[in-house]
C-alpha positions as a Python dict, from the first residue, in 0.01 Angstrom:
ca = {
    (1, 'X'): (0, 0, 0),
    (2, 'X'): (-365, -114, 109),
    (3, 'X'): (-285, -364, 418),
    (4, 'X'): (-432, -720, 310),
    (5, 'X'): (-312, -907, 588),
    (6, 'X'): (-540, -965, 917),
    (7, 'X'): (-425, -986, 1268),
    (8, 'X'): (-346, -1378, 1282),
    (9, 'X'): (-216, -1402, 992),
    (10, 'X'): (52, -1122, 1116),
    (11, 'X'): (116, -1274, 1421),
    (12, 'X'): (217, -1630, 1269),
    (13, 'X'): (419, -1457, 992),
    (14, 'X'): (633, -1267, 1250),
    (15, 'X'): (658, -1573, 1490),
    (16, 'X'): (778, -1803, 1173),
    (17, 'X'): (976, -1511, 1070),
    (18, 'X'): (1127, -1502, 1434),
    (19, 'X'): (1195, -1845, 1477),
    (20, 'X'): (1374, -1867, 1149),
    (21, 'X'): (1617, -1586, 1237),
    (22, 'X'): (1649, -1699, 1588),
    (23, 'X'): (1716, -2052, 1397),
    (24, 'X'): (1981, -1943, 1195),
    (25, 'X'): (2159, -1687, 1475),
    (26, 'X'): (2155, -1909, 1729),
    (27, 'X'): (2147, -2222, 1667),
    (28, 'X'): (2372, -2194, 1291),
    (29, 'X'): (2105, -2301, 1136),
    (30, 'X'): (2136, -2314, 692),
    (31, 'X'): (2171, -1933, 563),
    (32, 'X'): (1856, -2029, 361),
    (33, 'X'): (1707, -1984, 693),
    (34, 'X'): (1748, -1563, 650),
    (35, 'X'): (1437, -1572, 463),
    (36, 'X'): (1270, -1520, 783),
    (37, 'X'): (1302, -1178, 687),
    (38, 'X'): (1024, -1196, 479),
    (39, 'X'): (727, -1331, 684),
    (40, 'X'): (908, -1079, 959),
    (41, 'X'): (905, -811, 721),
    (42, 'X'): (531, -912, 581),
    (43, 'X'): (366, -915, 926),
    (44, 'X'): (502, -579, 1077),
    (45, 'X'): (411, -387, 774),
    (46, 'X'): (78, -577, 704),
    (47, 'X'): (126, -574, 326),
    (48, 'X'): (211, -914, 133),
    (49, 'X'): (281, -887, -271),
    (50, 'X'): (211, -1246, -319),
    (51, 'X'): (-140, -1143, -182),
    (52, 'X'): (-208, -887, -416),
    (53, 'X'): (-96, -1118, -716),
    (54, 'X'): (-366, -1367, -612),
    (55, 'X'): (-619, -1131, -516),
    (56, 'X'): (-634, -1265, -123),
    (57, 'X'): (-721, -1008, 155),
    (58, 'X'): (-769, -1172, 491),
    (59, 'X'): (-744, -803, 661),
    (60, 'X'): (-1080, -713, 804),
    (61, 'X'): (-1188, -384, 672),
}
């Protein structure tokens, strides 16, 4: 896996991811709210598949 996301667009994937968890933990937010695992997930690996469907790379290489 070829990382195709850059460093902001990490950052506000694992701060949405964070505050959707923290959302849901804390404050009993809806379960649909768990899909904050995704942007979390997304951002700390650097990788997105929806990216590489639409051909977007906004990793500096």
């Amino acid at each position: 896996m070829k990382s195709n996301s850059g460093g902001i667009d990490r950052i506000v994937r694992v701060l949405a991811g964070i505050a959707l968890l923290a959302w849901v933990i804390l404050f009993n937010g809806p379960a649909l709210a768990y899909i904050g695992i995704v942007p979390l997930a997304t951002g700390i690996i650097g990788w997105c598949p929806a990216y590489t469907i639409f051909g977007i790379n906004t990793c500096k290489n």
